[in-house]
VOFIRO-976329 format. One record per atom (N, C-alpha, C): residue number from 1; x, z, y; residue in three letters; atom name. Coordinates in Angstrom, 2 decimals. Atoms other than C-alpha are relative to their C-alpha. Layout:
REM VOFIRO-976329
PT   resi        xx        zz        yy   resn   name
PT    NUM         X         Z         Y    ALA     CA
...
***
This chain:
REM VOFIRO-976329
PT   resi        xx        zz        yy   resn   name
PT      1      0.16      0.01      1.44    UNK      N
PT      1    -28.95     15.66     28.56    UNK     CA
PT      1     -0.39      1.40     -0.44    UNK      C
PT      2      0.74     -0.52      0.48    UNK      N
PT      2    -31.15     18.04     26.91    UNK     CA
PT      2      0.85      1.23     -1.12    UNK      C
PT      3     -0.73     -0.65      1.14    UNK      N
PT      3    -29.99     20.83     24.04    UNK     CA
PT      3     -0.21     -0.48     -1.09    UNK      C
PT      4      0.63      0.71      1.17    UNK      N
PT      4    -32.42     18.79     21.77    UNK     CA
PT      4      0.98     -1.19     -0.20    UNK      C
PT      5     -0.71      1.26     -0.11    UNK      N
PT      5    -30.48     15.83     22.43    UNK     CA
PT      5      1.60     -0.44     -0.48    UNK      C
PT      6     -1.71     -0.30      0.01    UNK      N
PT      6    -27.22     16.82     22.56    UNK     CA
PT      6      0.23      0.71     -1.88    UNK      C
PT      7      0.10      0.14      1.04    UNK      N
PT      7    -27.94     18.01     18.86    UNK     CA
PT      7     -0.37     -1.02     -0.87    UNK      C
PT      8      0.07      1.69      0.74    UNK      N
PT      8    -29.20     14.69     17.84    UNK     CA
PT      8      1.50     -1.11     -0.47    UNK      C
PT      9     -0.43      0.43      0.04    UNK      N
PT      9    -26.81     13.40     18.97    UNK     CA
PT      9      1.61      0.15     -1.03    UNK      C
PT     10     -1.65     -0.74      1.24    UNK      N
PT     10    -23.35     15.49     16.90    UNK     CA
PT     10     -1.11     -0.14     -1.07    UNK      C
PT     11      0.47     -0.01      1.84    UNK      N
PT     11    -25.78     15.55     13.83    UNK     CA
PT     11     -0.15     -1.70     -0.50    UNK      C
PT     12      0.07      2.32      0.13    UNK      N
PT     12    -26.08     10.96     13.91    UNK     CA
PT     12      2.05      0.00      0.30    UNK      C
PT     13     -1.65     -0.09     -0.20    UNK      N
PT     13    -21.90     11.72     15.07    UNK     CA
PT     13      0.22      0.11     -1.44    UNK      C
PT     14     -0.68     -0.63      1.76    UNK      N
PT     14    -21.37     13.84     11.90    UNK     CA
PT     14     -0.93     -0.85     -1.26    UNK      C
PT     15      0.50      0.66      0.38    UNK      N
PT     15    -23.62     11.18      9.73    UNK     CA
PT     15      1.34     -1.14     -0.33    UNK      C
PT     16     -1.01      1.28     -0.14    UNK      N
PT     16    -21.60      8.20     10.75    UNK     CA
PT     16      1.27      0.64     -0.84    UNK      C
PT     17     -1.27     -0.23      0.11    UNK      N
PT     17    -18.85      9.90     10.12    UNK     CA
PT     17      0.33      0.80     -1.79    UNK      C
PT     18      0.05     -0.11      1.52    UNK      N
PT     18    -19.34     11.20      6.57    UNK     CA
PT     18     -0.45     -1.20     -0.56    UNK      C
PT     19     -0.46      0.89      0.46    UNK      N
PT     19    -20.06      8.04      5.67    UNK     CA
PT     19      0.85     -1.19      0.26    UNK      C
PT     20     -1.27      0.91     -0.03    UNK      N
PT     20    -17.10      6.32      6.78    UNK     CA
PT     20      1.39      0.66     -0.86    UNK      C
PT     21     -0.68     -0.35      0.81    UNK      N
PT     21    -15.20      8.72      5.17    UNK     CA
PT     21     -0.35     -0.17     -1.58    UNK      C
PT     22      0.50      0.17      1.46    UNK      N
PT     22    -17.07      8.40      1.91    UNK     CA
PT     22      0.27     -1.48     -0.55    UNK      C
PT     23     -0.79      1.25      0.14    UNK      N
PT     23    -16.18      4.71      2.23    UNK     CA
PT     23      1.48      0.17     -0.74    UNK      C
PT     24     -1.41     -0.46      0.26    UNK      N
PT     24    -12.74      5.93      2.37    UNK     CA
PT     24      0.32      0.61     -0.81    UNK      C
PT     25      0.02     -0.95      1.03    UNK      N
PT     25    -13.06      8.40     -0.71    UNK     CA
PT     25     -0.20     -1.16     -1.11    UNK      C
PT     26      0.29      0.27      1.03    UNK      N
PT     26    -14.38      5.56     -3.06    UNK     CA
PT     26      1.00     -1.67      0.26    UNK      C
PT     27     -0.86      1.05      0.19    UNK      N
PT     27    -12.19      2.97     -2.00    UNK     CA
PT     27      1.62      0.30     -0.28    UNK      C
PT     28     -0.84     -0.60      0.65    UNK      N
PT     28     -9.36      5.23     -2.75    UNK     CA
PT     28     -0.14     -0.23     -1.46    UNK      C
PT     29     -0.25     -0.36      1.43    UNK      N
PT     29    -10.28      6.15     -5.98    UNK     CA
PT     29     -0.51     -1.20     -0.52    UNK      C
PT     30     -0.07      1.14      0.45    UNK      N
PT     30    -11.20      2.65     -6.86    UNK     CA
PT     30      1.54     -0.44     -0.07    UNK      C
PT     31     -1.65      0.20     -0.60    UNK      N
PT     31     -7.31      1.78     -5.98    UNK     CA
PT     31      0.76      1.15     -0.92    UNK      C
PT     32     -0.92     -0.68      1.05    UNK      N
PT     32     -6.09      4.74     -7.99    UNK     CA
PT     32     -0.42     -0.54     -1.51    UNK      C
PT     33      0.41      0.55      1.29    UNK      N
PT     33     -8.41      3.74    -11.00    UNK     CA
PT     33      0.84     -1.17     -0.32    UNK      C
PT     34     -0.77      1.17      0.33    UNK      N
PT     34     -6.96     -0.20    -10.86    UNK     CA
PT     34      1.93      0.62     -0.21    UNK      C
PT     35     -1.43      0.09      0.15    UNK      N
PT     35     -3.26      1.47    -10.74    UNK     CA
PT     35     -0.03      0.93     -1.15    UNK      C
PT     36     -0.11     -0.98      1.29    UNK      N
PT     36     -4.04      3.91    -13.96    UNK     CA
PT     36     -0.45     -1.11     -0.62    UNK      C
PT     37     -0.02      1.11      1.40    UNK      N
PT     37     -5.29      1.10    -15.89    UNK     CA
PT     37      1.42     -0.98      0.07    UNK      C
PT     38     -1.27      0.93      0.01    UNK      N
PT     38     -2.36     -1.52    -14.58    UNK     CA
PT     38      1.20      0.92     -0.75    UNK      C
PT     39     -1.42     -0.30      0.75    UNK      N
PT     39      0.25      1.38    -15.96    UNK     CA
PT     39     -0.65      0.16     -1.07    UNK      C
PT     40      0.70      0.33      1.22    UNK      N
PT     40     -1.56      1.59    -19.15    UNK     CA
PT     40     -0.05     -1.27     -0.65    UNK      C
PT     41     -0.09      1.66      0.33    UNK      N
PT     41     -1.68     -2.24    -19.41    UNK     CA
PT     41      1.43      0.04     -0.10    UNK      C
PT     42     -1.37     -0.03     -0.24    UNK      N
PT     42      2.23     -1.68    -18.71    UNK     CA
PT     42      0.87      0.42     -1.19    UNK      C
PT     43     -0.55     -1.18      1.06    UNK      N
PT     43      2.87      0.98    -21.32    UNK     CA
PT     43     -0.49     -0.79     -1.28    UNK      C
PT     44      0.53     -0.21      1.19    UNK      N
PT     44      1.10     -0.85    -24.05    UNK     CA
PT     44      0.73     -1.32     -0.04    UNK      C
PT     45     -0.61      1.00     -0.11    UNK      N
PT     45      3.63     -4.22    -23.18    UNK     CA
PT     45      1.12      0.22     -1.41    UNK      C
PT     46     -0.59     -0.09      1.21    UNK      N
PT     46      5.45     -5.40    -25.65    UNK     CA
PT     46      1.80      0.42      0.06    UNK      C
PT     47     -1.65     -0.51     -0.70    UNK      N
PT     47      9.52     -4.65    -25.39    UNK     CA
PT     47      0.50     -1.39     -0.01    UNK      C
PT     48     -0.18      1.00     -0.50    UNK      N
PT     48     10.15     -8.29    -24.90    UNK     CA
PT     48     -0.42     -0.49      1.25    UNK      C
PT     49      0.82      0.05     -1.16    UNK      N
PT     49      7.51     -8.65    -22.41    UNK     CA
PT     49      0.55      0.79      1.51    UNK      C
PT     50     -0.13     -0.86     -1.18    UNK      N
PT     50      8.49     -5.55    -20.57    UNK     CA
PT     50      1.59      0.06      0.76    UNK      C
PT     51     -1.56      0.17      0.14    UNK      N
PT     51     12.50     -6.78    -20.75    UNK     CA
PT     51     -0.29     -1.32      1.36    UNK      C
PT     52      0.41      0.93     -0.83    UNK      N
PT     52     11.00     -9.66    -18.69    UNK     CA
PT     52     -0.34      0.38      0.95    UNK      C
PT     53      0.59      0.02     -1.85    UNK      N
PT     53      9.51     -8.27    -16.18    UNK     CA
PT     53      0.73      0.91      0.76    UNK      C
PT     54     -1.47     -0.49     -0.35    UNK      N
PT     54     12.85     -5.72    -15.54    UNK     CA
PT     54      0.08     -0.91      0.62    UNK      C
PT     55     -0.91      0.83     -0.30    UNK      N
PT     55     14.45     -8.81    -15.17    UNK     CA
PT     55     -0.29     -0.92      1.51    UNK      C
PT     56      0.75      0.22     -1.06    UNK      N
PT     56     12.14    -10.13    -12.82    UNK     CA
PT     56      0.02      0.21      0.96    UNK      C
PT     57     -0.22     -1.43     -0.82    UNK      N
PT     57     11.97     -7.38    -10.68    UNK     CA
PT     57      1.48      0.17      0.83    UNK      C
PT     58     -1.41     -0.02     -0.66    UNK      N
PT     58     15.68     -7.12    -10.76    UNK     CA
PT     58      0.72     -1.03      0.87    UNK      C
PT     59      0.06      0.97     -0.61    UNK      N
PT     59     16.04    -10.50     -9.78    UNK     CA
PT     59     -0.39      0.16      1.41    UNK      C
PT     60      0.27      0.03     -1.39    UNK      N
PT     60     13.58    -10.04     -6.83    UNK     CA
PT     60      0.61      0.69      0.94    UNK      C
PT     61     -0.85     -1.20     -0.66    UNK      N
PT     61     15.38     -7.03     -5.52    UNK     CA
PT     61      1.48     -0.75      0.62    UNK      C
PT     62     -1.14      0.28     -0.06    UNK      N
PT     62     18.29     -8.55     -5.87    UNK     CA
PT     62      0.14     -1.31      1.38    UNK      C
PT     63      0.43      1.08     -0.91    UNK      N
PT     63     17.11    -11.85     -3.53    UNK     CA
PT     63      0.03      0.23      1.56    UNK      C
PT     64      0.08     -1.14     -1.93    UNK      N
PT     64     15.69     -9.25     -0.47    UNK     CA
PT     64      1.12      0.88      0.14    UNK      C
PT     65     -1.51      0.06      0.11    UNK      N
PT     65     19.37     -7.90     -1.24    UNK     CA
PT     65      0.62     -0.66      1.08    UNK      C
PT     66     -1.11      1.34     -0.35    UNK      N
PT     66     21.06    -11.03     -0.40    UNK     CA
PT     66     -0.82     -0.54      1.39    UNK      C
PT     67      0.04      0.15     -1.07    UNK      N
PT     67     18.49    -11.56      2.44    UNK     CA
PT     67      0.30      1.01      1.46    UNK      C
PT     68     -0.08     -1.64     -0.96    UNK      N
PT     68     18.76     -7.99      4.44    UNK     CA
PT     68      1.58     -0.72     -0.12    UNK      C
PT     69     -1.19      0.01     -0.36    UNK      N
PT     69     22.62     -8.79      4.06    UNK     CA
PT     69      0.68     -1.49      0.95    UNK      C
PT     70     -0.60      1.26     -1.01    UNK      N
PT     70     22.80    -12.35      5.95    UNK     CA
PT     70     -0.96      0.34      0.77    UNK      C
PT     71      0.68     -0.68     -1.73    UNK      N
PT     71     20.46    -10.74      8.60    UNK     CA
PT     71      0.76      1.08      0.49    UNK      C
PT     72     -1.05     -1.04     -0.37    UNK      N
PT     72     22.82     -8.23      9.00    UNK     CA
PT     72      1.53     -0.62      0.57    UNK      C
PT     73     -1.39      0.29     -0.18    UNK      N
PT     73     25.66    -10.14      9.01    UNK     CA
PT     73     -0.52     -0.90      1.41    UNK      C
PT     74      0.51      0.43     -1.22    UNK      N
PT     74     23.60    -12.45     11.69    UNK     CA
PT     74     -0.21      0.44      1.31    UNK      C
PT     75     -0.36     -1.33     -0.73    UNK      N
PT     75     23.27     -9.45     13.93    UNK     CA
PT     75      1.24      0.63     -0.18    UNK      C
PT     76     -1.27     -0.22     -0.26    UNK      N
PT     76     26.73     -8.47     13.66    UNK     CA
PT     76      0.91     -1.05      1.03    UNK      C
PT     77     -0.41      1.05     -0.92    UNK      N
PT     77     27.65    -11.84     14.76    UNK     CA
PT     77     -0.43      0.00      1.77    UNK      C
PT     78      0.66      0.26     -0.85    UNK      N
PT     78     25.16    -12.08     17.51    UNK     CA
PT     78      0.46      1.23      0.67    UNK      C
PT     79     -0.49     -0.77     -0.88    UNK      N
PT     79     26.57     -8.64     18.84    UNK     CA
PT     79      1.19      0.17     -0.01    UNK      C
PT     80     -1.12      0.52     -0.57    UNK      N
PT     80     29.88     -9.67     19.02    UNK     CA
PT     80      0.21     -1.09      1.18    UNK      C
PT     81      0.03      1.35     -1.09    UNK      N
PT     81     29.19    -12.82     20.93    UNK     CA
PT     81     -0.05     -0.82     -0.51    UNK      C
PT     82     -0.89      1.31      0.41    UNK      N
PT     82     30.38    -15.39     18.59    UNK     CA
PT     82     -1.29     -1.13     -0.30    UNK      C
***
């Protein structure tokens, strides 16, 4: 392989590779954009609305709670023997 070549070749490397990152740069900031408008959509909720979706929330939490603790207790069992 050549010196010509061997420069072809890192300058088509470094190509590819700035635009896979540039992929990666605008699909970021697409993804931050949708989560600055969703808290904006959030903030402008009404205080009934936003009492609801607490509750919601708290609820779900509360569910993967109650499941993490009978998998736990399932593995306790299971390393006892019983």
């Amino acid at each position: 392989m050549g010196l010509i070549q061997f420069f072809k070749n890192a300058f088509s490397d470094m190509k590819a590779s700035a635009k896979a990152q540039h992929e990666v740069d605008k699909a970021n900031f697409n993804a931050a954009k949708a989560e600055s408008k969703a808290q904006w959509e959030e903030a402008k909720m009404s205080p009934q609305a936003r009492q609801a979706k607490m509750q919601k929330e708290r609820e779900e939490q509360i569910a993967a709670a109650n499941e993490r603790q009978t998998a736990a207790e399932q593995r306790i069992k299971a390393a006892k023997g019983e």
